[in-house]
C-alpha positions in Angstrom: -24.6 7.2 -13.1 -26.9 10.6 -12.9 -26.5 10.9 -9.1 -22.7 12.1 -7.4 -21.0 9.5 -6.1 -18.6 11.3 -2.9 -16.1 8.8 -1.0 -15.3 10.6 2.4 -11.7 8.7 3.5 -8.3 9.2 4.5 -5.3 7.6 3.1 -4.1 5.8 6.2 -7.4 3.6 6.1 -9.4 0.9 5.1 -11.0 3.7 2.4 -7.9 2.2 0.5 -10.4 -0.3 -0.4 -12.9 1.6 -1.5 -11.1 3.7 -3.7 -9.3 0.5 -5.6 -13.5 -0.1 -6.4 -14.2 2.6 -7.4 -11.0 2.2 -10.0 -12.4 -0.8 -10.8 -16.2 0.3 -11.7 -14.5 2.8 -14.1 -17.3 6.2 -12.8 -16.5 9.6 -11.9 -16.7 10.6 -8.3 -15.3 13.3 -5.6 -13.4 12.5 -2.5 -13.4 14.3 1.0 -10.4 13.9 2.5 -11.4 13.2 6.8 -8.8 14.0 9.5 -8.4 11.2 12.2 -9.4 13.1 15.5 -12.0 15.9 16.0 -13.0 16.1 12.1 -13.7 12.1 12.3 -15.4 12.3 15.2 -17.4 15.7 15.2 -20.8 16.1 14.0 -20.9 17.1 10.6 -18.9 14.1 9.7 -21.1 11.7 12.4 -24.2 13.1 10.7 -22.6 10.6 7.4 -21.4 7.8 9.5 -22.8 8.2 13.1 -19.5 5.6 14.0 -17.0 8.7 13.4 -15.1 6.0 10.9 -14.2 6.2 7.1 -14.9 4.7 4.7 -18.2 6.3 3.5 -20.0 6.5 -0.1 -22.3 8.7 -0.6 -24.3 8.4 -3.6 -27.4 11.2 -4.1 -28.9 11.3 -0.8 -27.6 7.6 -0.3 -24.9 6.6 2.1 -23.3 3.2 2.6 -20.1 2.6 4.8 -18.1 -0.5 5.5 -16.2 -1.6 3.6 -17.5 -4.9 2.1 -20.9 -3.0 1.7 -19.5 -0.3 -0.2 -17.9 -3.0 -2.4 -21.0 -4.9 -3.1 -22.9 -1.9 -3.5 -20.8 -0.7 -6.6 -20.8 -4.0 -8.0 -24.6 -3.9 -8.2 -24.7 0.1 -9.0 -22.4 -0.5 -12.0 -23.2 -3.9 -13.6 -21.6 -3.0 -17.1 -18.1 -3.0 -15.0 -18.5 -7.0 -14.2 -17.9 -7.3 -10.4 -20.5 -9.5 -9.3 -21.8 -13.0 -11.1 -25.3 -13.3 -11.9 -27.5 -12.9 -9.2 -28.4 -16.8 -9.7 -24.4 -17.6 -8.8 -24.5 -16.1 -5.8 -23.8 -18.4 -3.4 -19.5 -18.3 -3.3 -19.6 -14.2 -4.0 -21.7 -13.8 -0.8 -19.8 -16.5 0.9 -16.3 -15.3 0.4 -17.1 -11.4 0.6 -18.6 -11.8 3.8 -15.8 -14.5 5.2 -13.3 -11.8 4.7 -15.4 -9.1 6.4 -16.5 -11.5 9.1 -14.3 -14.5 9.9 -10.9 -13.4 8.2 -10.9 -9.5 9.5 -12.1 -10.7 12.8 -9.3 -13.2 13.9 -6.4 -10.8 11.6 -7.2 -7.9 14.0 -7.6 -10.3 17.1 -4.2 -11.6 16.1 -2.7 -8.2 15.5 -3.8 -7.3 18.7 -2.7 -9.9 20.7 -6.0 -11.3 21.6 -5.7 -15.5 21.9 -9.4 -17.1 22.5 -8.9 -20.1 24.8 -9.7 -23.1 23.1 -12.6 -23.7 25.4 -14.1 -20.5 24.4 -13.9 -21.0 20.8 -17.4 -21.6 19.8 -18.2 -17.9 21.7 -15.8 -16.1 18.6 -17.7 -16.5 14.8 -13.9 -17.3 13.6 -13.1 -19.9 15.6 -9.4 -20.0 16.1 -6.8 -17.7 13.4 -5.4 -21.3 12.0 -8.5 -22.1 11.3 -9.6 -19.1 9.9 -6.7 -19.5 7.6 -6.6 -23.3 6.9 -10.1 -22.4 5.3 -8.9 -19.8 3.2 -6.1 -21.3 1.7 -7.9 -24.4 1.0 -10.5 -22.1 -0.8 -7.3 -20.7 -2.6 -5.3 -23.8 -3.5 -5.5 -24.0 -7.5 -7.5 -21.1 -7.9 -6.7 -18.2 -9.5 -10.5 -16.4 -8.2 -12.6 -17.3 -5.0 -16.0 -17.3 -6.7 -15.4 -18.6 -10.5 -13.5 -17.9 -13.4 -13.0 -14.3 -13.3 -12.1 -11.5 -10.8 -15.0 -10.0 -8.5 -15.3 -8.0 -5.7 -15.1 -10.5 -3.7 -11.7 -10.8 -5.0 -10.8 -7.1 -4.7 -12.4 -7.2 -0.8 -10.2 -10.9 0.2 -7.2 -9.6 -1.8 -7.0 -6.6 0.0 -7.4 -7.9 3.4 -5.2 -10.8 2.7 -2.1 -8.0 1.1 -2.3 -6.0 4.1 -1.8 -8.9 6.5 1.0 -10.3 4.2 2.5 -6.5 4.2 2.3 -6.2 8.0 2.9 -9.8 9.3 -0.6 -10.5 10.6 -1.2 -13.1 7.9 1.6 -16.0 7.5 2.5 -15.8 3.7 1.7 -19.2 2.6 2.4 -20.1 -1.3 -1.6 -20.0 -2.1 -2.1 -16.7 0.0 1.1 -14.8 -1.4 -0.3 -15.7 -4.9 -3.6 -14.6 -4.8 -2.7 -11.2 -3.3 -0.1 -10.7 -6.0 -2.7 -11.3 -8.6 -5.1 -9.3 -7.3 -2.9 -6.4 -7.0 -1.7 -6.7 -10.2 -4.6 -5.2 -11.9 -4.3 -1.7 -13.0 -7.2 -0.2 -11.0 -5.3 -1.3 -7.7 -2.3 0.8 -9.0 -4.4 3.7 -10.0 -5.8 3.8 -6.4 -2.7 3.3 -4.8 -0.9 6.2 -6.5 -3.5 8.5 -5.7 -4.0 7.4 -1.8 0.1 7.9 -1.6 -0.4 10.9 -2.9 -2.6 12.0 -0.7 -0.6 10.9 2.4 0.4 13.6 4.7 3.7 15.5 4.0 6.2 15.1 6.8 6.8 18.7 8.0 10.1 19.9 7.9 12.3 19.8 11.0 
């Protein structure tokens, strides 16, 4: 890739993400580390992402930010690195990408948060209800080892990830077909590249 490719992100984000695809597609690029607070929400970082929230990919005089986007953007930037199917088989990459940055995130955060949608207000949420939301996604699951054919994606990487953090934090109940998938999707060794440098970059507790 001629042009730069710069992530702006901070450790203790959803930029986690975006770093374990860029592992994945195997370029070089920079990374700006943003502060929560002032620097996150001050201009020069709002001119990047006017929503004052990381991630954000900047490539040339490009920028893309959430998550899922960034994801699919790299896939198609770097074909050679095999992230996306032929853009004739489609249909499940799309599908499942954008479940987990619609649907799945959607009712995970609701849940997280306390938020229950009355069942007669159901059909107002584009998730329905959390079991729902999670019946779906483990049927998708069940005696699969990839959610859109026979090899990993970044659909994979994007569901993976959302589905770890909810098993690591409680948001997401750990069924067999769940727990599975997100152990094989963090055992590839661009997940464990990312990781190590995101941990590395965490702050450093000050001394007392």
């Amino acid at each position: 890739m001629s042009k730069p490719l710069i992530l702006y992100t901070n450790p203790m984000s959803r930029g986690r993400i975006a770093r374990w695809m860029l592992e994945e597609v195997g370029v070089p690029y920079d990374v700006e580390y943003v502060e929560y607070g002032p620097p996150m929400k001050g201009p020069p970082y709002r001119a990047i992402n006017p929503m004052g929230k990381v991630p954000a990919l900047r490539h040339g005089e490009a920028i893309v930010t959430e998550v899922a986007a960034i994801c699919a953007y790299l896939a198609d930037a770097v074909p050679e690195a095999g992230l996306a199917p032929p853009t004739d088989q489609r249909a499940a990459y799309y599908r499942w990408l954008f479940f987990g940055a619609g649907p799945l995130e959607a009712a995970v955060t609701n849940r997280a948060l306390g938020v229950e949608v009355p069942p007669d207000r159901q059909g107002m949420v584009g998730y329905g209800s959390f079991e729902h939301v999670v019946d779906t996604l483990e049927g998708a699951l069940d005696g699969r080892d990839y959610i859109a054919g026979d090899r990993f994606t970044a659909a994979d990487l994007y569901l993976g990830a959302q589905i770890g953090w909810g098993l690591r934090f409680g948001t997401i109940e750990a069924r067999p077909a769940l727990s599975a998938y997100a152990e094989r999707t963090a055992a590839r060794p661009a997940y464990a590249r990312a990781m190590a440098l995101d941990d590395a970059a965490m702050p450093k507790e000050k001394p007392a």
